[in-house]
PyMOL Python script that loads the backbone (N, CA, C, O; Angstrom):
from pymol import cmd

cmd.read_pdbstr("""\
ATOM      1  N   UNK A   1     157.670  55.362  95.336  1.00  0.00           N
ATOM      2  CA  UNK A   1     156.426  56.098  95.479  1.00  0.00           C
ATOM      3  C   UNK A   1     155.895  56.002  96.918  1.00  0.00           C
ATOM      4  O   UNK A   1     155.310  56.838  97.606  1.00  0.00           O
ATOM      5  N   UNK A   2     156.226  54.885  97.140  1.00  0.00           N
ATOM      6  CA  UNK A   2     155.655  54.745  98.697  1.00  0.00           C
ATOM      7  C   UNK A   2     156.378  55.062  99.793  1.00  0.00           C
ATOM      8  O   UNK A   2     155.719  55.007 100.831  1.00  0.00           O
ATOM      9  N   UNK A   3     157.610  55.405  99.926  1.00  0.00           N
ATOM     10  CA  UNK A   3     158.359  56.358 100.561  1.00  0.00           C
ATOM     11  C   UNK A   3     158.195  57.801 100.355  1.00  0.00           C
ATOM     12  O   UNK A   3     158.387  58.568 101.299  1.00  0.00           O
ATOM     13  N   UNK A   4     157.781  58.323  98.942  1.00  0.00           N
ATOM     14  CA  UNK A   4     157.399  60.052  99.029  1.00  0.00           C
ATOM     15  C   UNK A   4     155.988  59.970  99.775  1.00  0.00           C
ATOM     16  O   UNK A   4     155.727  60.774 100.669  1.00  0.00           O
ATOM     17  N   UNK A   5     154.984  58.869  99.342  1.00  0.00           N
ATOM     18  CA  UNK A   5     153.450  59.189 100.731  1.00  0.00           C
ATOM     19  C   UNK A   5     154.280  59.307 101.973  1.00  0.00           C
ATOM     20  O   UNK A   5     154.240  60.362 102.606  1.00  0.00           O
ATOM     21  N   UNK A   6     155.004  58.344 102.357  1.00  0.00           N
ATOM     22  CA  UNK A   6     155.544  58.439 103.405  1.00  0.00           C
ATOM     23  C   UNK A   6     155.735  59.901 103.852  1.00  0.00           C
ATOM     24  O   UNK A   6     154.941  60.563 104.520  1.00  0.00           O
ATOM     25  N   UNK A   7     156.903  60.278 103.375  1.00  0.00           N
ATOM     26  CA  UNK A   7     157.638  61.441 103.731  1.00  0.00           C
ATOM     27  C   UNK A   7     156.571  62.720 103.829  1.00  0.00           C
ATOM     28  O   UNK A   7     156.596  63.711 104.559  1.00  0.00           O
ATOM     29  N   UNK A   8     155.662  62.321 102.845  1.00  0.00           N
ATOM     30  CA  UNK A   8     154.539  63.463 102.379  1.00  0.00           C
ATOM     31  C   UNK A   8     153.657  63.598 104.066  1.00  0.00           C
ATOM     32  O   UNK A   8     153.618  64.635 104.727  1.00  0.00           O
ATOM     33  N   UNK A   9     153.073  62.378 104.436  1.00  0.00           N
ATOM     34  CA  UNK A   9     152.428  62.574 105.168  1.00  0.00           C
ATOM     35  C   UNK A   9     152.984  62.971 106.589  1.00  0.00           C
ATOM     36  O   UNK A   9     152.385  63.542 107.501  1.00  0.00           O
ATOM     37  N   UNK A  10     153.982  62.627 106.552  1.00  0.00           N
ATOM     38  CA  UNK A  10     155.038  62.686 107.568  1.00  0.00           C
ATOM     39  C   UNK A  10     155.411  64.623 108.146  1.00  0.00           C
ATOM     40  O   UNK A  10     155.255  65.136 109.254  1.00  0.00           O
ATOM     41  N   UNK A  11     155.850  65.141 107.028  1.00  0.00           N
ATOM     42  CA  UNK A  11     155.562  66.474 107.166  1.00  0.00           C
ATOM     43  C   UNK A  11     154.557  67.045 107.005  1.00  0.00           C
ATOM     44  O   UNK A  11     154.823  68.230 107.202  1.00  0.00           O
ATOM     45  N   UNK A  12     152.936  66.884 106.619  1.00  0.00           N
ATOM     46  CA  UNK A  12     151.799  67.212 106.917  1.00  0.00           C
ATOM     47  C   UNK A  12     151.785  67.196 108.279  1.00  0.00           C
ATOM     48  O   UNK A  12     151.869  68.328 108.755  1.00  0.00           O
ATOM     49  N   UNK A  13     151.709  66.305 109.081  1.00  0.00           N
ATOM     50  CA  UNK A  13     151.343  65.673 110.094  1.00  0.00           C
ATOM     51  C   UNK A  13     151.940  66.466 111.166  1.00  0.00           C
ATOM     52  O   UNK A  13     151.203  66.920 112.042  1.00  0.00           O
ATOM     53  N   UNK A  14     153.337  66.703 111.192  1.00  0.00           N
ATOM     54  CA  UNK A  14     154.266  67.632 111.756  1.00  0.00           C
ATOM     55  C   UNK A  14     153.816  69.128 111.414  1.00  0.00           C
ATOM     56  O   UNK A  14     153.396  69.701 112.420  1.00  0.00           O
ATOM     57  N   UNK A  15     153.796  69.873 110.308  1.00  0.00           N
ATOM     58  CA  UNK A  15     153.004  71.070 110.289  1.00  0.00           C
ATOM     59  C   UNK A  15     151.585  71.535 111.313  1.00  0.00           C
ATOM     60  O   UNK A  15     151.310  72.560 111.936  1.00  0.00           O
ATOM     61  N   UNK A  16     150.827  70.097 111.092  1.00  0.00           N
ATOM     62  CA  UNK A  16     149.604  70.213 111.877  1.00  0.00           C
ATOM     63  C   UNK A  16     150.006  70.411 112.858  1.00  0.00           C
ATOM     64  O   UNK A  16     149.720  71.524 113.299  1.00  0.00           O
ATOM     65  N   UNK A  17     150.950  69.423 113.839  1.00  0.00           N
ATOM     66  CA  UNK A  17     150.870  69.748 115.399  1.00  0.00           C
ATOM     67  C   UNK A  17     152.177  70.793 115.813  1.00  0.00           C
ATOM     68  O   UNK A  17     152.625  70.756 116.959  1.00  0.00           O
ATOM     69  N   UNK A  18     152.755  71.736 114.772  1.00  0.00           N
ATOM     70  CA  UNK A  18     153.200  72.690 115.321  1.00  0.00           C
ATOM     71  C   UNK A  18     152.825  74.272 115.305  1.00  0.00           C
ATOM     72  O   UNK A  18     153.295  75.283 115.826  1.00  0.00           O
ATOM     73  N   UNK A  19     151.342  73.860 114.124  1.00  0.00           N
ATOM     74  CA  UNK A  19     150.556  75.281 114.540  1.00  0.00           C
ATOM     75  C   UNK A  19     150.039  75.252 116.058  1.00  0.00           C
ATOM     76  O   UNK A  19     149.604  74.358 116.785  1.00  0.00           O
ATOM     77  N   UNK A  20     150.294  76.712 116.227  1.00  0.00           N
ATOM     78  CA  UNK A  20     149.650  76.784 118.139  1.00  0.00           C
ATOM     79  C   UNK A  20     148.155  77.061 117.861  1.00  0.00           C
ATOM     80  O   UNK A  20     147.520  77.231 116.821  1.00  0.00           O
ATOM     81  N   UNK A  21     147.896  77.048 118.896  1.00  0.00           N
ATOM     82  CA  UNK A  21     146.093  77.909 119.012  1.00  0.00           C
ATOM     83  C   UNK A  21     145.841  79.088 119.231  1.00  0.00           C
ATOM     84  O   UNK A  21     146.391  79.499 120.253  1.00  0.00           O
ATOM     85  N   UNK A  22     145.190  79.876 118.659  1.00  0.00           N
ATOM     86  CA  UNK A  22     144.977  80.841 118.019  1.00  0.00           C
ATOM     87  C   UNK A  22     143.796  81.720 119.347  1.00  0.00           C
ATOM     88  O   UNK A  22     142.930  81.172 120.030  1.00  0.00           O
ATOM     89  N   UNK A  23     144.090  82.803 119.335  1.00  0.00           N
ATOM     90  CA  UNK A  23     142.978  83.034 120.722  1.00  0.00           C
ATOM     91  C   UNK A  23     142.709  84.982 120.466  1.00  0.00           C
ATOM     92  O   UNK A  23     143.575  85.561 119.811  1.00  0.00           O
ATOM     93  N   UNK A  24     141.684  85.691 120.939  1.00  0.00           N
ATOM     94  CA  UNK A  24     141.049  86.598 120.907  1.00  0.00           C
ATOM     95  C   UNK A  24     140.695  87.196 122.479  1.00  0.00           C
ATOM     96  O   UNK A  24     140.089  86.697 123.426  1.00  0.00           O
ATOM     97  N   UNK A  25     141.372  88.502 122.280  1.00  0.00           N
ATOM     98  CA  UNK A  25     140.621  88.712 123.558  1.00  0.00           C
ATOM     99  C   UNK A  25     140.000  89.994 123.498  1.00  0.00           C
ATOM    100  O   UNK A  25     140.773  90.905 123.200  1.00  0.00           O
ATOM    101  N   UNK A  26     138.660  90.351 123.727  1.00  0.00           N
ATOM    102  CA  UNK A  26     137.600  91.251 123.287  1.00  0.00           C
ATOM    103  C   UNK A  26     136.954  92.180 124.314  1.00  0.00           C
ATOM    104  O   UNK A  26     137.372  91.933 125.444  1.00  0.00           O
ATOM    105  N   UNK A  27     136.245  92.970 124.278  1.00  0.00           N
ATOM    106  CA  UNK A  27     135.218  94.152 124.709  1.00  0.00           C
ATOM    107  C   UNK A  27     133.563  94.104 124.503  1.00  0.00           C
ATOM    108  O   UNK A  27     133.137  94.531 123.430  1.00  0.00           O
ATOM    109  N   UNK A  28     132.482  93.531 125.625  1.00  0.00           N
ATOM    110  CA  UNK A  28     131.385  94.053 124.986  1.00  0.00           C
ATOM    111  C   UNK A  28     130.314  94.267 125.975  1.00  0.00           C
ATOM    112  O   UNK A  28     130.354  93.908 127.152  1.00  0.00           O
ATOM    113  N   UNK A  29     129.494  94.796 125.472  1.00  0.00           N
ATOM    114  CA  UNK A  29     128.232  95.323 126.596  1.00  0.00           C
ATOM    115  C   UNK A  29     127.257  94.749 126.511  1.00  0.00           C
ATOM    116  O   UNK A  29     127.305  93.859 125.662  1.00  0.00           O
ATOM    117  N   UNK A  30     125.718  94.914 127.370  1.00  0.00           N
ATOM    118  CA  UNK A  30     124.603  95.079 127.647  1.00  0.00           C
ATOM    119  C   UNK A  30     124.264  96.570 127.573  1.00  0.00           C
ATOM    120  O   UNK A  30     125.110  97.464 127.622  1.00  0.00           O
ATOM    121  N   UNK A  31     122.699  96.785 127.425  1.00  0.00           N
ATOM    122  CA  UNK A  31     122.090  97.373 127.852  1.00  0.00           C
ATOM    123  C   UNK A  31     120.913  97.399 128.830  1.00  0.00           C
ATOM    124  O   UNK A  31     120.302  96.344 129.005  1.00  0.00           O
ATOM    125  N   UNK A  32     120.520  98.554 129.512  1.00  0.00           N
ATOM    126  CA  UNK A  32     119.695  98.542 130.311  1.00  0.00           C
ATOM    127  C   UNK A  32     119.563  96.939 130.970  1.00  0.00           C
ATOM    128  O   UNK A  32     119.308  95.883 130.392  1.00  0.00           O
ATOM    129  N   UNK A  33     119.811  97.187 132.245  1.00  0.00           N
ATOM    130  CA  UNK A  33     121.052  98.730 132.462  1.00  0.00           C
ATOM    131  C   UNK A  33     122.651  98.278 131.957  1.00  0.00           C
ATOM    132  O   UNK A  33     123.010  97.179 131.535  1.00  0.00           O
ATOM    133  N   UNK A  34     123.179  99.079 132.086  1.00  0.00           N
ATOM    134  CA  UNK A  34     124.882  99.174 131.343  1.00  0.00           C
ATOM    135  C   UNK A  34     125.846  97.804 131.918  1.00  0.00           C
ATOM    136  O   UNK A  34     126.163  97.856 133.106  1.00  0.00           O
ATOM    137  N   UNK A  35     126.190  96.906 131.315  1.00  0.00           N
ATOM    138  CA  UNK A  35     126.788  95.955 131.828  1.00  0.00           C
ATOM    139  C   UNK A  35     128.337  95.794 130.746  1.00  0.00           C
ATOM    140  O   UNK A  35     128.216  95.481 129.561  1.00  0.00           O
ATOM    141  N   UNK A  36     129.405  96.001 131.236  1.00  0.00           N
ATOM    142  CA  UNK A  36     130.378  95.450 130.413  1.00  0.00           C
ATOM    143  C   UNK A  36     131.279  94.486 131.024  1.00  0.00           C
ATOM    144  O   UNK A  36     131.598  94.372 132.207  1.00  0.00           O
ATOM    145  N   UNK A  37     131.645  93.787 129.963  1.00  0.00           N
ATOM    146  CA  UNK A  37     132.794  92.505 130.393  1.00  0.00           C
ATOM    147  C   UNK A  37     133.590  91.912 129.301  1.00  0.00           C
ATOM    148  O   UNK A  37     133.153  91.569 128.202  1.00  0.00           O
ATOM    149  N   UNK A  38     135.002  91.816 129.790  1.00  0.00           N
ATOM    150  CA  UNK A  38     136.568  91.446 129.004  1.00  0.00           C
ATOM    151  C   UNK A  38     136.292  89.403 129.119  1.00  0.00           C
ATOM    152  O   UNK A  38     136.020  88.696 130.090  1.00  0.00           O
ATOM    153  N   UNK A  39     136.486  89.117 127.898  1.00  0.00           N
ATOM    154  CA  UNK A  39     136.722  87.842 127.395  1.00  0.00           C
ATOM    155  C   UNK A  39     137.697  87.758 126.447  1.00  0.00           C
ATOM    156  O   UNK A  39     138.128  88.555 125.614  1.00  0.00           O
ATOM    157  N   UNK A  40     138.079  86.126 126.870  1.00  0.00           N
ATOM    158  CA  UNK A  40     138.605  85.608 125.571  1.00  0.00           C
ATOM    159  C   UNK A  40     137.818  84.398 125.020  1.00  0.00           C
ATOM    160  O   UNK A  40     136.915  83.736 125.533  1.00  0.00           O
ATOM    161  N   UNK A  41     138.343  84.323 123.996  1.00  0.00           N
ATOM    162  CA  UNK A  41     137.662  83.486 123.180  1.00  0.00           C
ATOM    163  C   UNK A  41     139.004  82.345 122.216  1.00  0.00           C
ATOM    164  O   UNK A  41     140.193  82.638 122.093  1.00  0.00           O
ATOM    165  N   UNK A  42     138.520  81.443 121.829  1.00  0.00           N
ATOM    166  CA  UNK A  42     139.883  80.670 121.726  1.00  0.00           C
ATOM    167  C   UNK A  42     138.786  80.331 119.861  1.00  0.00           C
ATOM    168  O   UNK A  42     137.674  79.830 119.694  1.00  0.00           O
ATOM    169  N   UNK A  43     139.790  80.889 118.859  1.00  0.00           N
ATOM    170  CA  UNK A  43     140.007  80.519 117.196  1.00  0.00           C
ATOM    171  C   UNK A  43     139.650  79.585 116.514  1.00  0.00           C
ATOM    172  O   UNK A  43     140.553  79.579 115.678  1.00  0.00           O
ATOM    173  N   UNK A  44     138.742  78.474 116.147  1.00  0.00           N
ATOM    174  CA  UNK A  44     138.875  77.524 115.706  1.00  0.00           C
ATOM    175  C   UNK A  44     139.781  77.732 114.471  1.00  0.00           C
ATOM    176  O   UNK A  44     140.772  77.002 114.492  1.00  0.00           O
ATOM    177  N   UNK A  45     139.698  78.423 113.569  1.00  0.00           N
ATOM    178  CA  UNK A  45     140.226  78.537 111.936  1.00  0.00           C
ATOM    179  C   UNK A  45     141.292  79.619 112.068  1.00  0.00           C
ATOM    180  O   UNK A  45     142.062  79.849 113.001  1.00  0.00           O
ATOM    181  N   UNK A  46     141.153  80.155 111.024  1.00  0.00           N
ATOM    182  CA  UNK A  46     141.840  81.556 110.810  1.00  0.00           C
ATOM    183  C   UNK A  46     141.941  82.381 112.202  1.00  0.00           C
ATOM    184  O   UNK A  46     141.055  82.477 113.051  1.00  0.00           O
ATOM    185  N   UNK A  47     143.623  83.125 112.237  1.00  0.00           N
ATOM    186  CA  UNK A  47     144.016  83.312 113.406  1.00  0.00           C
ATOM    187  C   UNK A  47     143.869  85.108 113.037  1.00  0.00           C
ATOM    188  O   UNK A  47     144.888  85.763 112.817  1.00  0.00           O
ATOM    189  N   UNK A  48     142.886  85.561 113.018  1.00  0.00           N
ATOM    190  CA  UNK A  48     142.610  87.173 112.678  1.00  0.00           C
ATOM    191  C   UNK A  48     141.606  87.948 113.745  1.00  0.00           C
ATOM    192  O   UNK A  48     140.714  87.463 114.441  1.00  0.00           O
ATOM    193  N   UNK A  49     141.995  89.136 113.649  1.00  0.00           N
ATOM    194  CA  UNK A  49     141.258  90.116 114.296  1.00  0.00           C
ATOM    195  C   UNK A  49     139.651  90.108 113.647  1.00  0.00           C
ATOM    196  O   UNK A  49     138.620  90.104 114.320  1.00  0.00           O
ATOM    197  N   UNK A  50     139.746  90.108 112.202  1.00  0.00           N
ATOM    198  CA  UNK A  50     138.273  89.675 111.382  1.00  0.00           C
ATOM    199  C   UNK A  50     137.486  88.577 111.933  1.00  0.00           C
ATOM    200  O   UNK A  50     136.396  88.623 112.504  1.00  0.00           O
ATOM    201  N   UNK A  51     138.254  87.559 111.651  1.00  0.00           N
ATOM    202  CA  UNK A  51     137.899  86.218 112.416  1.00  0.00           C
ATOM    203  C   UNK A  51     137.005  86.088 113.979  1.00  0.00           C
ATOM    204  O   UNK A  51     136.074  85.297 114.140  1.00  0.00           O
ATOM    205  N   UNK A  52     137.422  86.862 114.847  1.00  0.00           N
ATOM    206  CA  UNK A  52     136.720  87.013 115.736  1.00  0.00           C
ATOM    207  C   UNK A  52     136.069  88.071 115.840  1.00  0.00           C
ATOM    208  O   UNK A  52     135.594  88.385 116.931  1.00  0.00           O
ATOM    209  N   UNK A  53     135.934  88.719 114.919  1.00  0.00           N
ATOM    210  CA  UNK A  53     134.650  89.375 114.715  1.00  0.00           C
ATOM    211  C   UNK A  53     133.418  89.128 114.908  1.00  0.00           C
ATOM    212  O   UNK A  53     132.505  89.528 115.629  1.00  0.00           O
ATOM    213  N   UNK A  54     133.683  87.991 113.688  1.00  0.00           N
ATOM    214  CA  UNK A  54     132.596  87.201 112.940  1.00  0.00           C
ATOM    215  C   UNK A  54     132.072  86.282 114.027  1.00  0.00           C
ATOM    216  O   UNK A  54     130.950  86.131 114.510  1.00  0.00           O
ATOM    217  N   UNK A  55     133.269  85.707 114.257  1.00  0.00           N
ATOM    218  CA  UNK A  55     132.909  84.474 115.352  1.00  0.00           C
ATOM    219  C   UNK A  55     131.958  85.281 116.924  1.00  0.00           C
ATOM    220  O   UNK A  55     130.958  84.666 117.294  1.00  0.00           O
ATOM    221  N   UNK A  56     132.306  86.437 117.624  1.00  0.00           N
ATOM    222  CA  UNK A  56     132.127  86.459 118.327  1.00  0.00           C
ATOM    223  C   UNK A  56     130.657  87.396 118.419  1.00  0.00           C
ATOM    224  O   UNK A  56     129.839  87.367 119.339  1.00  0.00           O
ATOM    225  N   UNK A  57     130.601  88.262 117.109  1.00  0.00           N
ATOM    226  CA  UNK A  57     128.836  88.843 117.190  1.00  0.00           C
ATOM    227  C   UNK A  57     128.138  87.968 116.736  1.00  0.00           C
ATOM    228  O   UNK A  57     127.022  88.357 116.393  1.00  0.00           O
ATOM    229  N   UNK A  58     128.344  86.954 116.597  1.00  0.00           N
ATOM    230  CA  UNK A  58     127.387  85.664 116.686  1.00  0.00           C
ATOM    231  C   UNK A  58     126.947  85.429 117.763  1.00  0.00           C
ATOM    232  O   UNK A  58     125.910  85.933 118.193  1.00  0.00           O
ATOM    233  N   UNK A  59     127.971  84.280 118.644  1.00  0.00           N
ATOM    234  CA  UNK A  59     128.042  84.037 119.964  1.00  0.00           C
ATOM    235  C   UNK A  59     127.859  84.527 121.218  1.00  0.00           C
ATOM    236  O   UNK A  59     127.540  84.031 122.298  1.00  0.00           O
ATOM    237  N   UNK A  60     128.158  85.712 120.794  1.00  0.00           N
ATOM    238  CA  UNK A  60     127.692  87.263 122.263  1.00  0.00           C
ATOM    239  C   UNK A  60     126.364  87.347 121.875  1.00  0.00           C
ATOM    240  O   UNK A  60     125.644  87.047 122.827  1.00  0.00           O
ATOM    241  N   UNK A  61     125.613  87.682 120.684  1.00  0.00           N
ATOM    242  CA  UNK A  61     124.182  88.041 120.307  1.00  0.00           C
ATOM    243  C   UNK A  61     122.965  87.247 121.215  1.00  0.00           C
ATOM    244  O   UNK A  61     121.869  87.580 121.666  1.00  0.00           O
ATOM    245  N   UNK A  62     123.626  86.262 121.217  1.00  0.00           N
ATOM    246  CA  UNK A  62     122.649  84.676 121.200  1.00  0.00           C
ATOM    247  C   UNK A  62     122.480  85.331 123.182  1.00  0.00           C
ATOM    248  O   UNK A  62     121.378  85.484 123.707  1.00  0.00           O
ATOM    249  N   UNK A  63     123.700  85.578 123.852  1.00  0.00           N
ATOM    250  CA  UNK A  63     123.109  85.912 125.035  1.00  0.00           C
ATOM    251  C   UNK A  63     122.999  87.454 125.658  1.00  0.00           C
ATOM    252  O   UNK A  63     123.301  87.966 126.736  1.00  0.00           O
ATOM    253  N   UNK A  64     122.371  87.954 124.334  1.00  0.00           N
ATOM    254  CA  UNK A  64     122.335  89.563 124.791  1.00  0.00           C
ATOM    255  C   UNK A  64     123.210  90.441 124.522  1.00  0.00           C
ATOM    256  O   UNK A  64     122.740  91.561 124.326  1.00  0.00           O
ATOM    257  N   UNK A  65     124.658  90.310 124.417  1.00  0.00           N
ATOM    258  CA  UNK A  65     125.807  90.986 124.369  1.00  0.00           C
ATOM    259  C   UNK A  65     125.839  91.449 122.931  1.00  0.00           C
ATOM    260  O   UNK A  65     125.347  90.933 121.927  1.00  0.00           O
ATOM    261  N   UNK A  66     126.827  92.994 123.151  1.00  0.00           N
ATOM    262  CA  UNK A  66     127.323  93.172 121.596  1.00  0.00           C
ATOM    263  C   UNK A  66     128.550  93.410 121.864  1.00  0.00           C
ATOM    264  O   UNK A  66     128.987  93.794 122.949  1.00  0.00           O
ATOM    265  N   UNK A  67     129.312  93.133 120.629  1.00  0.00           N
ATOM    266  CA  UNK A  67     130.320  93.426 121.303  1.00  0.00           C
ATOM    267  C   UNK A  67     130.906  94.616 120.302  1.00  0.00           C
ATOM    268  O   UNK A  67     130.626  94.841 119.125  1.00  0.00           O
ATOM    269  N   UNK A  68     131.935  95.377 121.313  1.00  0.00           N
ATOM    270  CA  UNK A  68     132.525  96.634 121.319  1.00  0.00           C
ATOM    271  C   UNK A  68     133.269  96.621 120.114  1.00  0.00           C
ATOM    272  O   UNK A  68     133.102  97.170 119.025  1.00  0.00           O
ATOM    273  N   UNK A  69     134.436  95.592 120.736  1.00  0.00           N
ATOM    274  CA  UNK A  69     135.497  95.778 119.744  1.00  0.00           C
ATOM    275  C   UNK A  69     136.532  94.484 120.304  1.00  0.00           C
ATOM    276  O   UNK A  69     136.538  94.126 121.481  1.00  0.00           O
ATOM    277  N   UNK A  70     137.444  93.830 119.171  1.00  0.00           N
ATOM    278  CA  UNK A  70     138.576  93.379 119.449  1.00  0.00           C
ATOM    279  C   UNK A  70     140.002  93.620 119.898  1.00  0.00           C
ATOM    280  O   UNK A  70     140.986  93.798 119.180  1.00  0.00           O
ATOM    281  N   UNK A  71     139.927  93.592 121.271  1.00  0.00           N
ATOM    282  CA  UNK A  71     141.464  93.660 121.397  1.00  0.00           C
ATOM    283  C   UNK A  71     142.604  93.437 120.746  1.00  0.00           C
ATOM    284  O   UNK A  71     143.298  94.277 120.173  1.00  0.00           O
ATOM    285  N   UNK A  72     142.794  92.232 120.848  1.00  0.00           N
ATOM    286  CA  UNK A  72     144.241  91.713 119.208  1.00  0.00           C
ATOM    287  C   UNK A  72     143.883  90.044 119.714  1.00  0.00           C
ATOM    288  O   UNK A  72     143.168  89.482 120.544  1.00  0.00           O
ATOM    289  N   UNK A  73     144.723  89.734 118.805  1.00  0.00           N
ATOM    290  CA  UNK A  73     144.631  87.891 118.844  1.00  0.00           C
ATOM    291  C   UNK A  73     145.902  87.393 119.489  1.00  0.00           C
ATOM    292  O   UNK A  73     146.724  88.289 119.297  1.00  0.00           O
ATOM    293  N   UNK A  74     146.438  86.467 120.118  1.00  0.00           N
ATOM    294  CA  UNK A  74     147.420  85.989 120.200  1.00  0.00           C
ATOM    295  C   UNK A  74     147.298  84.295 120.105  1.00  0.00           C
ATOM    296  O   UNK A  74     146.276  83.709 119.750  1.00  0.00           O
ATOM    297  N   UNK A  75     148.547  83.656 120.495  1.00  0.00           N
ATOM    298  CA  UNK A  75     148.688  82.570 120.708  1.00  0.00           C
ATOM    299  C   UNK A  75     148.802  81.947 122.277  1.00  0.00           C
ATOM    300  O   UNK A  75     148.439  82.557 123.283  1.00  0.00           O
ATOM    301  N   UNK A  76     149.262  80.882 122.257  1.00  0.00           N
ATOM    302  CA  UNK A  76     149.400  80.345 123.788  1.00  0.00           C
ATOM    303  C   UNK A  76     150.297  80.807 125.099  1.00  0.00           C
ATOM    304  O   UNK A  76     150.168  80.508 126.286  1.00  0.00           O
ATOM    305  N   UNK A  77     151.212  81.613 124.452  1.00  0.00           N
ATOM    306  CA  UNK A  77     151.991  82.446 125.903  1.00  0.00           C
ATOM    307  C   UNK A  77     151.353  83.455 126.106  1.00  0.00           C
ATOM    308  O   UNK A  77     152.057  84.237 126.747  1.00  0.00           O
ATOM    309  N   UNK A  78     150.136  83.961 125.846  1.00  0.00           N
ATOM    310  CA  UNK A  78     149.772  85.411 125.990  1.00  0.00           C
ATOM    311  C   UNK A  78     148.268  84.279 126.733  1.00  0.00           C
ATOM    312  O   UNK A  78     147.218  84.802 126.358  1.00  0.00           O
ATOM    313  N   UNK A  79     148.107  83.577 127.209  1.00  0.00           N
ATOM    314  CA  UNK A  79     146.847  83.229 127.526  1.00  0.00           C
ATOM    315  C   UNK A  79     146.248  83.266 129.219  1.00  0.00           C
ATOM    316  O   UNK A  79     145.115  83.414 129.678  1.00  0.00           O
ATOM    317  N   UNK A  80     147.797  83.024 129.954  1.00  0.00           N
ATOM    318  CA  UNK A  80     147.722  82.423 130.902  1.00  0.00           C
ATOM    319  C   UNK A  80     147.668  84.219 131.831  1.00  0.00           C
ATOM    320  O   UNK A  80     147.048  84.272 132.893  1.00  0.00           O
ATOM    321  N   UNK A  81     148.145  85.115 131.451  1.00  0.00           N
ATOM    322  CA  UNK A  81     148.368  86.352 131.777  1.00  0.00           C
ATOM    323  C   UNK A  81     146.560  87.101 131.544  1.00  0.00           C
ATOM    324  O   UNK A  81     146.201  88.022 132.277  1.00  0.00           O
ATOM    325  N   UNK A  82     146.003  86.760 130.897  1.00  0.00           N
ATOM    326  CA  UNK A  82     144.632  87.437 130.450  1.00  0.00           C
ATOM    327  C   UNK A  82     143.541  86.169 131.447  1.00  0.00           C
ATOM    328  O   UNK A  82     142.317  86.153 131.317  1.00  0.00           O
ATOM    329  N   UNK A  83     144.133  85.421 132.179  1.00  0.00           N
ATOM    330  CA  UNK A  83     142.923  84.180 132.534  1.00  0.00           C
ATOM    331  C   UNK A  83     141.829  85.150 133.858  1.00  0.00           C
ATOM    332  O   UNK A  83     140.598  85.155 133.854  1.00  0.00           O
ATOM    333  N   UNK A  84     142.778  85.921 134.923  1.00  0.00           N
ATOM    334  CA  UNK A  84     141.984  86.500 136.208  1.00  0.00           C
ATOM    335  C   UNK A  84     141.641  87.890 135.250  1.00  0.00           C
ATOM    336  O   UNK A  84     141.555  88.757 136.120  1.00  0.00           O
ATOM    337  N   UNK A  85     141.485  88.324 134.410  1.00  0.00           N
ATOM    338  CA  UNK A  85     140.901  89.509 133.472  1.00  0.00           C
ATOM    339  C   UNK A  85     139.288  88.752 133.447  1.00  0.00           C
ATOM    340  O   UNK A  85     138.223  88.661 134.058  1.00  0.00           O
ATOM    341  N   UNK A  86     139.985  88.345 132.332  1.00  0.00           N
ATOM    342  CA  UNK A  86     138.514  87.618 131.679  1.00  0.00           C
ATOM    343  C   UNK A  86     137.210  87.182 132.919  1.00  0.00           C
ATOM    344  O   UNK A  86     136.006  87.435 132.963  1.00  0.00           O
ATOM    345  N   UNK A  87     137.946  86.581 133.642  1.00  0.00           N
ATOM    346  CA  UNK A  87     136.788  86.051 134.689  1.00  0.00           C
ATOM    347  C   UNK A  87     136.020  84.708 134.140  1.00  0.00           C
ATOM    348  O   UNK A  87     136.486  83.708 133.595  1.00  0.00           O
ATOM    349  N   UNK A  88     134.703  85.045 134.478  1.00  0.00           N
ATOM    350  CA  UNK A  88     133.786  84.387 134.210  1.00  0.00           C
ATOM    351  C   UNK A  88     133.538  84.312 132.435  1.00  0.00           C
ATOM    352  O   UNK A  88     132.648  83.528 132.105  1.00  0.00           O
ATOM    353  N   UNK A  89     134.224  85.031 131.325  1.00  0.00           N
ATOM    354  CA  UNK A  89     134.114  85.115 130.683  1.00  0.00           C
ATOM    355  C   UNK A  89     135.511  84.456 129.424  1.00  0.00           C
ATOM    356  O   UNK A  89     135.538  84.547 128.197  1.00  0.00           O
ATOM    357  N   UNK A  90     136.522  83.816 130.398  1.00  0.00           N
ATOM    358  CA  UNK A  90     137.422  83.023 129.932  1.00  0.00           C
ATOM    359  C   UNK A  90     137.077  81.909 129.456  1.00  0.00           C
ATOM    360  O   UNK A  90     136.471  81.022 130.056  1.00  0.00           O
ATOM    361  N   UNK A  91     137.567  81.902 127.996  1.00  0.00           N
ATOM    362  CA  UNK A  91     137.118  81.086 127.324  1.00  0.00           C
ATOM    363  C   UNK A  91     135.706  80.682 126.908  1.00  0.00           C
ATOM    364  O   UNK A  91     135.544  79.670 126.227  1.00  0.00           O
ATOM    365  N   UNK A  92     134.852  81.315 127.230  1.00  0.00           N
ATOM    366  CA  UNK A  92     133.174  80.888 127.491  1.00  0.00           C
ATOM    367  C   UNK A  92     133.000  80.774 125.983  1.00  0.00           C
ATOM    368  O   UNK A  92     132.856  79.594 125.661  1.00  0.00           O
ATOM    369  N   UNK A  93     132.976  81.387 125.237  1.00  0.00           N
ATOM    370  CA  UNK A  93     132.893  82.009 123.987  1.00  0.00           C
ATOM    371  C   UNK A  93     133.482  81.057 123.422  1.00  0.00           C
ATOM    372  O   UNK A  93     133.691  81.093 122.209  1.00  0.00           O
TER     373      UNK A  93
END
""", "prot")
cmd.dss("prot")
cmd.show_as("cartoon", "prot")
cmd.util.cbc("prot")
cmd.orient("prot")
């Protein structure tokens, strides 16, 4: 029995650290006067286009922003290519 906890936790543990991180990169404005700007935003949970929906007309609201729309989600090789996009808005979110 105490070799299957073993084994049990053993491949939990391994699952955990071979999910990647999960990331969003988005569209949104101001008004008056017209202000727009490209971010990403990095997933805590669920790795979805929904997901940062939710997550991000929260977080944009709080400083004025709405946002447009979601680009798509990726993982960690698509991050380093979107960093001089984003700007000031990498990762902020």
């Amino acid at each position: 029995m105490k070799n299957l906890c073993s084994a049990f936790l053993l491949i939990w543990l391994s699952a955990g650290m071979a999910h990647a991180a999960c990331y969003a990169d988005y569209k949104a404005k101001q008004d008056n006067p017209l202000r727009l700007h490209y971010g990403v935003v990095r997933l805590p949970g669920e790795c979805s286009v929904r997901a940062a929906e939710n997550l991000l007309r929260s977080a944009l609201s709080r400083d004025g922003w709405q946002l447009l729309n979601v680009v798509g989600v990726f993982e960690d090789d698509g991050l380093a290519q979107r960093r001089d996009s984003a700007g000031e808005y990498f990762l902020r979110y």
